[in-house]
N, C-alpha and C positions, 0 to 999 in steps of 0.2 A: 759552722763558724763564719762570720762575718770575714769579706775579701779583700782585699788590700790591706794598705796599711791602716789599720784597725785599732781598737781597742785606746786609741791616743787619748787619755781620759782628762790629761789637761786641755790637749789641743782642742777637744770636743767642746770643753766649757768654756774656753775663751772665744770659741763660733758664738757658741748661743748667746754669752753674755752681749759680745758686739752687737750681734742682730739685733738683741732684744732693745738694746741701746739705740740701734737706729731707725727701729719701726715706727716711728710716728714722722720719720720725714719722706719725699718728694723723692719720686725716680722714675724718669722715663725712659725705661730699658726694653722694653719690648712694645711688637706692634700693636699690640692690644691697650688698653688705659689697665693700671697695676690697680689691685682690690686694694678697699681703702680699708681699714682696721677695721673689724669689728663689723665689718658687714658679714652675712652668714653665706658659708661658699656651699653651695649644692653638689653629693656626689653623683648626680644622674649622668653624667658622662664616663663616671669608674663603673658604675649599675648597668649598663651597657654595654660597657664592654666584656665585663666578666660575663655578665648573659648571653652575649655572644662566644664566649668560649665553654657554652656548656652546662652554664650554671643555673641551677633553678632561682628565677625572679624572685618569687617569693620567700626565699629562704634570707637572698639577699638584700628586699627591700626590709624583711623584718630586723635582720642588724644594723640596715644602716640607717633605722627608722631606731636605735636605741640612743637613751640620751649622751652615752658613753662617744659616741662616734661623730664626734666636732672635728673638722680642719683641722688641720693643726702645721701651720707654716716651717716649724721647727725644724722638723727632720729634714726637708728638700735646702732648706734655706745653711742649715748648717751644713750638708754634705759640699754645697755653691761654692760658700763659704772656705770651707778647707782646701776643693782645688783650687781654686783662684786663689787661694796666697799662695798654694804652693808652684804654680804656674806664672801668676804673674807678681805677683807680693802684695799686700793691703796698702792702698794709700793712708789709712789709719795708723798701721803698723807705723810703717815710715815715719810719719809726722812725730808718733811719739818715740821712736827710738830720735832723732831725730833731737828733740827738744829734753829728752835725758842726756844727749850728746855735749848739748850746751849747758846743762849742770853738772857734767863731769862724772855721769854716771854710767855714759856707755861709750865706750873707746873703738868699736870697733864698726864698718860698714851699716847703713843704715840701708838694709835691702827686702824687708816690710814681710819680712816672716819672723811669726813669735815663736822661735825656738831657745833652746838651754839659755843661752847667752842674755837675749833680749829678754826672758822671762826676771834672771838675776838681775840684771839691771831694773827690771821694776818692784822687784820687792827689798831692793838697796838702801833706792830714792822713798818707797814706802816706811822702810826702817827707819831711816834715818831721820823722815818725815812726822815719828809715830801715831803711823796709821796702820791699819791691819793689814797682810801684806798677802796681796792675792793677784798673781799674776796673769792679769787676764787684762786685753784690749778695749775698751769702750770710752767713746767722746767723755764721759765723765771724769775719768782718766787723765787725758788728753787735756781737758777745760784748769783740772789741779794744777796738770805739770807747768801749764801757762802762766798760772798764777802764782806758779813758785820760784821765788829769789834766792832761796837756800843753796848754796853749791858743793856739792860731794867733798866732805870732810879731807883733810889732805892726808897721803898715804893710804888711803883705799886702796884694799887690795884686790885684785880683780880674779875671777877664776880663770883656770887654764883655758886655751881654745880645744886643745883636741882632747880633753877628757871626755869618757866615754858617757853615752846619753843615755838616763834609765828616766823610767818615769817612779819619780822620786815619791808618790803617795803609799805606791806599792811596796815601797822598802821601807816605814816606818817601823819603830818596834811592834805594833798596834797588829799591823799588816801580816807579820812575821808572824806573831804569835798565832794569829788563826793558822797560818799554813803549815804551822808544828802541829795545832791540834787536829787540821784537817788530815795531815799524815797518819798521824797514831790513831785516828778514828776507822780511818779505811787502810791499814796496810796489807791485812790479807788482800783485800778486792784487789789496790793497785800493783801487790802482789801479781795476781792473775793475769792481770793485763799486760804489764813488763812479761809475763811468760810466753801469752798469745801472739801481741805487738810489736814487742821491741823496746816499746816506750818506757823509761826511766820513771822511777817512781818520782824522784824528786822533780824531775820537767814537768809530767801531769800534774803535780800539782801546782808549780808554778805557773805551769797555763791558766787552772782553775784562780789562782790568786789575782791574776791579773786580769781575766774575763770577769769573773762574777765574784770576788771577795772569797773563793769557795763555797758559793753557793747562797752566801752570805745578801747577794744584792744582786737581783733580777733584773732590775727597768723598773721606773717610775710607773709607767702606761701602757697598757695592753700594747703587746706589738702588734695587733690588726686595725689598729689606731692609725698607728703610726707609719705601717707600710700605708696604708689609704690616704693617709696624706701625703708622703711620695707621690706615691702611683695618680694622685690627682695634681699635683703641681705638675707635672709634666706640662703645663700650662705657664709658660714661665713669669707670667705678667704675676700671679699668684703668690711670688715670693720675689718681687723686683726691689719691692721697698727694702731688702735685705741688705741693696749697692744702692742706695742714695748718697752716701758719702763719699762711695768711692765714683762716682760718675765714670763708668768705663766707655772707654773709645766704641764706636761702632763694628769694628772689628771684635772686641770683647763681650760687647754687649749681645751680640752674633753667635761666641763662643758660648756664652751662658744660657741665650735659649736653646740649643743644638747640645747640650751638655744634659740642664736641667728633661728634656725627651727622654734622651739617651738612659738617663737615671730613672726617671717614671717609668718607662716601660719595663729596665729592669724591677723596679719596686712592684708592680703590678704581677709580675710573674711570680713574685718569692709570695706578695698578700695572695695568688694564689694555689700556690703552695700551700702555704699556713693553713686554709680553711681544712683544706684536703686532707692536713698533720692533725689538727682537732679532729674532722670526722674520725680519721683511723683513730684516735684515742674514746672516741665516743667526749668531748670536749667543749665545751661552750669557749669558742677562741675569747671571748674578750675578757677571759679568767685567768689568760697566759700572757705574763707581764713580759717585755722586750726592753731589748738596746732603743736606743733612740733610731737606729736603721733595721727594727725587727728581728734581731737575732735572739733566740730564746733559750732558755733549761741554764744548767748548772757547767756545760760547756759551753755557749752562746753557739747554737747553730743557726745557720742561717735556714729558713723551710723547705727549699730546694734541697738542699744538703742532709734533713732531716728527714726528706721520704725516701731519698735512696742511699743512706749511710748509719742512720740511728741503726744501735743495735740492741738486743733483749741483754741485761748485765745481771738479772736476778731471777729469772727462770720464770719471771709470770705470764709470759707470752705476749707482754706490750714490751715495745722499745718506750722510753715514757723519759724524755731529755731532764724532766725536774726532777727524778730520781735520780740520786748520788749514783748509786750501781749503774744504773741504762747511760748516764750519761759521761763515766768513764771507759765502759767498755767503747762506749759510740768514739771518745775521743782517742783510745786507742788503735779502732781501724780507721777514722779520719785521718791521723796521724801518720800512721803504717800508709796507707795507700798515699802522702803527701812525700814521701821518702823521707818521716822523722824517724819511723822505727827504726832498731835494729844498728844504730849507729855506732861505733867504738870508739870513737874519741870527740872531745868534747870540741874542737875543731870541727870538727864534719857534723856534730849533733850541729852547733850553729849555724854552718852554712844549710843545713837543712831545713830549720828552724826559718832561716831566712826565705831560703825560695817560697816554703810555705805563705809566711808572712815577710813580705820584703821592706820590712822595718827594723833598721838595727836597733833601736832602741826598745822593739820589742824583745825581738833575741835577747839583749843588755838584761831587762830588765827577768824574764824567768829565769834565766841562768842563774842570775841575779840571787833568785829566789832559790832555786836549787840548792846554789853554793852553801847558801847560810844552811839551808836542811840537812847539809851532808854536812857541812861543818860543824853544825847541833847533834846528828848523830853520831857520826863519827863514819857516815858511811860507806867514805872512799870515794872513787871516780863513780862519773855516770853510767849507772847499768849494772855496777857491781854490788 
């Protein structure tokens, strides 16, 4: 399973949207001159390195000699992306909370991270605008609000501050209904697994609902794709044009190449990982669709995680994470060994849930999912 605060599936698309929105401009953030669009970036410095860790050239030149295996700026550029607002705030953010402030649609600090709050304030001003309402960060955004004289209708009522943050896709009715039929499909299996782990039947699958749809939606792109472009940005001029807007100070700009290493070299260890996860499957990796940060199967593991945690769930002697069976047993002793299993009250299920993943709104949001399952069955507290 992918580490930290993970799985943010609004927060991920409002990275990418930005980026993609500011890719064709000017930034000079690193010592190097930043790749200009659309020039073709060579992996012969990831091909080297992995060779030097052991790996046959050949094996490697012939994947990365397939047409499937492009840069791809996205992944390094949106991970950037996510600390630095949560570190230092977006200067984009800002301007448009900022300039919704001055239409009367956002009351509160303007401190350049798109969280609950500033997300409703832009699909307010979208409403009320009618326009489609998708709350994501990008100068196009930005260039509207400027041009809008409209000011928040009088009596707007605003939401509360300290209402609890879910990530609201995953609660749709839409949403719900696979994780009822994901239940009643597998309740012997998750059966099994509450017996072996500890884990609650209704949390497994609120994990599943919030990682992968229940299996429902893998990754757009091979994730050997996408770790190789990690593991190659490690080069930070590679993905600079991503802060042209925000033009960060030298000191940040400092922060972002010593960041952007830091994350490659991680990424480089998990691509390979991955290769090593395909061989034991006997697997052509670029048939194995990922997160946008590489995490794979119907649990999202990460490939580190999946050579020494996958576990066999249907007796055929592979651990096989796109199998429904392997990759609930696998998230039961991931889980179990994170101190989710085995918990008795749904208090300590969450503080656990959080160590694991230290996002409350992740927590929020499977419980989230839980609750309705056991509210739909009728099945009591967690674990019973």
């Amino acid at each position: 399973m992918t580490p930290g605060p993970r799985r943010l599936a609004a927060t991920l698309a409002v990275a990418v949207l930005m980026i993609c929105a500011l890719a064709g401009a000017t930034g000079a953030l690193a010592q190097t001159a930043p790749v200009s669009p659309g020039v073709p970036v060579s992996f012969e410095p990831l091909i080297r390195r992995l060779v030097e860790s052991g790996r046959s050239e050949a094996s490697l030149r012939a994947l990365f000699a397939r047409p499937e295996m492009v840069f791809d700026p996205e992944p390094m550029s949106t991970k950037l992306t996510e600390l630095y607002m949560s570190k230092y705030g977006l200067k984009l953010v800002t301007d448009i909370q900022t300039r919704l402030a001055e239409l009367g649609y956002h009351p509160w600090p303007a401190d350049g991270r798109l969280k609950r709050l500033t997300k409703w304030s832009i699909r307010a001003w979208q409403r009320g605008s009618g326009l489609p309402e998708r709350a994501v960060a990008t100068t196009e955004l930005l260039a509207a609000l400027r041009a809008s004289t409209a000011m928040a209708p009088a009596g707007l009522e605003f939401p509360p501050i300290e209402a609890p943050s879910v990530y609201e896709s995953a609660l749709t009715p839409e949403r719900l209904a696979e994780a009822r039929e994901f239940l009643a499909a597998n309740r012997a299996m998750l059966s099994r697994v509450r017996a072996r782990y500890g884990l609650p039947e209704e949390v497994a699958v609120g994990v599943s609902a919030v990682e992968t749809r229940c299996g429902r939606y893998l990754g757009d792109k091979p994730a050997v794709a996408s770790l190789a472009g990690m593991a190659l940005a490690r080069d930070y001029a590679l993905v600079s044009q991503a802060f042209a807007y925000e033009r960060p100070s030298p000191d940040r700009a400092a922060w972002l190449t010593q960041t952007a290493r830091d994350r490659g070299d991680w990424a480089c260890r998990e691509l390979a990982a991955l290769l090593d996860y395909a061989a034991r499957l006997g697997r052509d990796p670029l048939t194995m669709p990922g997160s946008v940060y590489g995490a794979i199967g119907v649990s999202q593991f990460m490939p580190t995680s999946a050579l020494s945690l996958a576990r066999d769930g249907d007796g055929d002697g592979v651990a096989d994470l796109f199998n429904v069976a392997d990759a609930l047993e696998s998230m039961g002793n991931y889980l179990n060994k994170a101190g989710v299993g085995g918990q008795t009250s749904e208090a300590a299920l969450r503080e656990a849930l959080f160590r694991y993943n230290r996002s409350r709104t992740y927590v929020n949001t499977i419980m989230a999912v839980a609750g309705s399952l056991r509210e739909t069955a009728g099945a009591g507290a967690p674990g019973q």
